[in-house]
N, C-alpha and C positions, 0 to 999 in steps of 0.2 A: 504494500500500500504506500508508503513512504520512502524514504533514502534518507541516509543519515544526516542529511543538513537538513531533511525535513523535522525528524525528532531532538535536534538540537534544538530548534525554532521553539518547537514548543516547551519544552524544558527550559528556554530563556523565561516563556511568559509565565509560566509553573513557578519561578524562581519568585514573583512577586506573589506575596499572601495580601494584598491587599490593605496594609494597615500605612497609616501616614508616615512617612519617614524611613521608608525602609532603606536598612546600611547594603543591599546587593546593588554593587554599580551597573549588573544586568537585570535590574528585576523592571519589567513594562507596567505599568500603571494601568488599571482596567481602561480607564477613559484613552491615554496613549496610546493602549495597543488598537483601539474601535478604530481612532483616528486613521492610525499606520492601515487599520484593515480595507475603511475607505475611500483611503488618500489617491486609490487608481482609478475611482470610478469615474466614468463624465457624467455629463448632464444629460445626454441625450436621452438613455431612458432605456427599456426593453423594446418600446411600442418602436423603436429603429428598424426598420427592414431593409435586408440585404438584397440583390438581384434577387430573382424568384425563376422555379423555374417555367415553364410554359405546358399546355397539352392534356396528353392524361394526367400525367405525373403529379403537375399544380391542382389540377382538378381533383384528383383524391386526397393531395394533400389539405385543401380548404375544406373539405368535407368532413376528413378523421381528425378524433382527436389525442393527437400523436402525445405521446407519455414517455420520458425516460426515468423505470425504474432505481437506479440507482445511481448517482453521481457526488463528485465533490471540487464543485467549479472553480478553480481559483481561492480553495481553501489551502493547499499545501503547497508553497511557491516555488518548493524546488522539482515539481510536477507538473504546474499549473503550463497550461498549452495554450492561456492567453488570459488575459483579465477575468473577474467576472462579468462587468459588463459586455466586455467581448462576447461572451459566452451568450449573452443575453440578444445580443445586436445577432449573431447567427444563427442563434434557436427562432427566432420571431423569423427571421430572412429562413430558414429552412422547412416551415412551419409545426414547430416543436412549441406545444402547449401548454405540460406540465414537466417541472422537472424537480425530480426528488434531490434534494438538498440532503445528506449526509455528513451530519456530524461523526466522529470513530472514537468511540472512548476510551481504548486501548491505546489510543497514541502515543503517550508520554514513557510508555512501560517498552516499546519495541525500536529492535534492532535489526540489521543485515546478519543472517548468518553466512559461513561460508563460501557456501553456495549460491548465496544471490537469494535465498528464500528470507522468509522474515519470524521472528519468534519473539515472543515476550521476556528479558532477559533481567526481570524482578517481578516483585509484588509489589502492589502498590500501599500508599501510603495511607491510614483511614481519611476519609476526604479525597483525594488526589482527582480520581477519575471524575468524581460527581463534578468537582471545580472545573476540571479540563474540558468535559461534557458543556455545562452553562456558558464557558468563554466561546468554545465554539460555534454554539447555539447564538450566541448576541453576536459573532462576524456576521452569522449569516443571514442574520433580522438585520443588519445594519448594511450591508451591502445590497440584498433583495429591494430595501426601503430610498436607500438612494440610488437605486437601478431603475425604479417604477415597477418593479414585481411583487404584484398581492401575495399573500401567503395563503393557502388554502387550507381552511380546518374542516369544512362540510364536504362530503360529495358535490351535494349538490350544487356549491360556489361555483360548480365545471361549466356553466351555461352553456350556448351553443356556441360550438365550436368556431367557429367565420368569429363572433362577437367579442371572445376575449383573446389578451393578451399574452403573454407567457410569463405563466403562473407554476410558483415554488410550494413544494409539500417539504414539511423540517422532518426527518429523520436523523436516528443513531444508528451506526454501526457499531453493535455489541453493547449489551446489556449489562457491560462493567462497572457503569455510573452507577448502577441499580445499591452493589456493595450490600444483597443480602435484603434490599430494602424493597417488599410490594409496594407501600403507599408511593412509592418514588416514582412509579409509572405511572400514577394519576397526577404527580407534578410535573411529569412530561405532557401529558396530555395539555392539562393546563398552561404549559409553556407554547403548545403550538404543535408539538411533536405528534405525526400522525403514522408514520410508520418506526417499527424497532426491531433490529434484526439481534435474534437471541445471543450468537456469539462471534468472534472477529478472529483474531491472532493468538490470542490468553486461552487458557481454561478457568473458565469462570465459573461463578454460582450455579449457573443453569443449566450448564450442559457441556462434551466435547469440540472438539470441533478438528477439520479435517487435515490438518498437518500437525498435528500431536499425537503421540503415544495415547491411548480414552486412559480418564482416570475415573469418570461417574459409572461408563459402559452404558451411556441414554441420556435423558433429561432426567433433570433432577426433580425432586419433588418442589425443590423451591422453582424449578424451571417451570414446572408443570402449571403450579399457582399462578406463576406470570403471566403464561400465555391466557389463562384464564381470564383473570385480570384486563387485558388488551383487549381480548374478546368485548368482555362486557364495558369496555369506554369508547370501544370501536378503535383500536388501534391494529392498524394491519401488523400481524406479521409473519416479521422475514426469516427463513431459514438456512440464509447464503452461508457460507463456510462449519454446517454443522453436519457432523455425522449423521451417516446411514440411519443408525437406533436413534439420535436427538430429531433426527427429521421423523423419525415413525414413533418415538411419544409427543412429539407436536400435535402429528395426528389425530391421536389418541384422544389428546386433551381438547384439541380446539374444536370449536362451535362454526368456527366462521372459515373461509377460505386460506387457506395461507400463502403464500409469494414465495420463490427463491430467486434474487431480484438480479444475481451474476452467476452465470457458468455456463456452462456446455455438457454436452454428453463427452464422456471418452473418449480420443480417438487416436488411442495407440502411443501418446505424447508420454503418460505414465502421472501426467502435471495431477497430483492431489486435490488439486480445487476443483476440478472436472466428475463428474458426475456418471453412477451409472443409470441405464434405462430406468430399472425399477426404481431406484432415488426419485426420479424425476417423473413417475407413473403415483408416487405415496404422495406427491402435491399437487399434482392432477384431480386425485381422486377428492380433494376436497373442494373441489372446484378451482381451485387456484392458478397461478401461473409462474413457469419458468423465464427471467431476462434473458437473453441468447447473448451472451457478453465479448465484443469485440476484438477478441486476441485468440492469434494464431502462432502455437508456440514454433512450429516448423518454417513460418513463410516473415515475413516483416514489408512494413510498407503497406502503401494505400489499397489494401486488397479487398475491395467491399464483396468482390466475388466472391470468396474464400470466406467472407462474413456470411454469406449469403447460405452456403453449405451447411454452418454449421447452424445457422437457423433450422434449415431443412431436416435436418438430424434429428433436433427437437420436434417439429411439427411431426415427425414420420412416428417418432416413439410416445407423445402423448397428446396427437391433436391438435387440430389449426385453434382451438379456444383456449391453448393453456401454453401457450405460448408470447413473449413480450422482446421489449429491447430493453437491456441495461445494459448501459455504456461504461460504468464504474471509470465517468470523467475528469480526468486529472488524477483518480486513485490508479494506474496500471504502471506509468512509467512508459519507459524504451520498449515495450511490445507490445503498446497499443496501435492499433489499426482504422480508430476511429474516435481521433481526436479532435475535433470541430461540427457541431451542429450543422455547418454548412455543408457538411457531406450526408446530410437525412434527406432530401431527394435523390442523392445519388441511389440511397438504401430504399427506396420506395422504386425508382425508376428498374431498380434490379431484380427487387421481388417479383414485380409483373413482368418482369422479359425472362424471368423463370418458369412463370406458367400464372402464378398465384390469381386469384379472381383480384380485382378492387375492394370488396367487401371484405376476402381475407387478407390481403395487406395492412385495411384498415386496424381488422382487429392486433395482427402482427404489433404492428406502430403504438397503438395503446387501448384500443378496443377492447379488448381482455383485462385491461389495468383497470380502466375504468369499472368496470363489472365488478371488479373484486372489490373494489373503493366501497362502491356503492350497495355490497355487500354485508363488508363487515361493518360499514354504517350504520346497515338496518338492526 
């Protein structure tokens, strides 16, 4: 998710506790750091539109209401692939509706191993994550705010599609702010936060997750209670980097649809975050949907074809309706494949020169996101 100048960054802001006077010659000041966070935005706004494209392609694209499951725009800068308003000015120009804002709450705790993979290389501090969680929670109210991007808490805010803007959903990646605590999900909620993905890089209170040793062997009972919890405030969630068994007592436990908002099916790479059939059949079956996540660990470069594939992969193993796009923007690094909004009619103009009808492109694009929003609302 990061690089090491990324969690240095945050460990500088970590460094200020917040009290008047602090003797750390690096410690960022809440209100300093907001500044630094919006000091790249312009004035122009989201409602910017970039070229567009023409034909069918434009034509389905004003019609659908295109969704990106999971991203984190211009949150981590030694990642970020261009401003957040950039991000803003080419989602609105490629017509990209809703995009999930991810906060990561394991951030401050992770490192590079070896091999270029990432792991959590401490525990954290009581407080640490919940504070790191909120800091990053107010970049992203405060950059949205001076972008022109509404923040959506209802489904329904989704109007018709032609009518609104490009508009942000506040999610966590990884339910380590939680630190053991239910009521802490309804302070999310209450903050804005509408989607929560159970676990990230750590092994947490809740459950495994998919590049560690399992130490629970499932979701935990505390995990169990959570997702419950979510259920009943309407908070989607997500199952992205959890084991096999934490994906099948999600199941178990939830009421409402659940999301696994980044991955791909298998495909011989051996890459841990990849998914098998049946993994991605246990979140089908609750109605939910898998993100088709832009990274090709064999190919590099603008390969929307090759993105295209592994959509199709998905579709083949659980259905044109449980299928989505998460872009995990700015979170992939050097082998992402699809780092600018402005390439989301390329990804509509490709699905239909593959066969795809209009209608299932649509749902492709965010058709299926939306369903589950309006889902776990009810």
């Amino acid at each position: 998710m990061c690089t090491t100048t990324c969690f240095a960054w945050w460990s500088r802001l970590l460094a200020d506790d917040g009290r008047p006077g602090s003797q750390s010659p690096s410690a960022l000041s809440r209100r300093a750091f907001l500044a630094t966070a919006v000091a790249p935005v312009l004035a122009a706004g989201c409602a910017t539109v970039a070229p567009t494209p023409s034909g069918t392609t434009w034509a389905l694209l004003e019609s659908a209401l295109s969704m990106d499951l999971h991203a984190h725009p211009a949150l981590f800068p030694s990642l970020a692939s261009n401003t957040f308003e950039g991000h803003c000015q080419r989602a609105a120009g490629g017509g990209v509706k809703l995009i999930s804002l991810a906060a990561v709450a394991d951030s401050p705790l992770l490192s590079r191993t070896p091999s270029g993979g990432l792991h959590a290389t401490r525990e954290p501090s009581p407080g640490e994550l919940f504070a790191s969680t909120w800091r990053q929670l107010d970049v992203l109210v405060a950059r949205s705010g001076a972008a022109g991007m509404s923040l959506v808490r209802r489904a329904d805010e989704l109007g018709i599609p032609t009518t609104i803007p490009v508009r942000g959903l506040l999610a966590v990646e990884g339910c380590d702010f939680l630190e053991g605590r239910v009521d802490r999900i309804a302070h999310a909620h209450e903050r804005g936060v509408r989607s929560l993905q159970l676990v990230h890089y750590r092994v947490n209170e809740l459950g495994d997750i998919q590049t560690e040793p399992p130490r629970h062997h499932g979701l935990t009972p505390f995990g169990r209670e959570a997702v419950r919890e979510m259920n009943r405030l309407g908070i989607v969630v997500d199952v992205a980097h959890a084991t096999f068994d934490v994906v099948k007592g999600a199941v178990e436990s939830t009421s409402r649809p659940l999301i696994l908002s980044h991955s791909n099916i298998q495909d011989g790479s051996g890459w841990a975050r990849f998914i098998t059939a049946e993994h991605a059949r246990l979140v089908a079956e609750t109605g939910g949907v898998i993100g088709a996540m832009p990274i090709i660990l064999r190919r590099r470069g603008d390969d929307i074809d090759g993105y295209v594939n592994y959509i199709s992969r998905l579709v083949d193993v659980v259905g044109i309706d449980h299928v989505g796009i998460g872009t995990d923007m700015d979170g992939i690094g050097p082998g992402a494949i699809f780092t600018s909004y402005a390439r989301w009619p390329s990804l509509a103009a490709a699905l239909l020169d593959r066969g795809y009808r209009a209608d299932d492109v649509a749902k492709i694009l965010g058709g299926n996101f939306q369903r589950v929003l309006q889902a776990v609302a009810a």
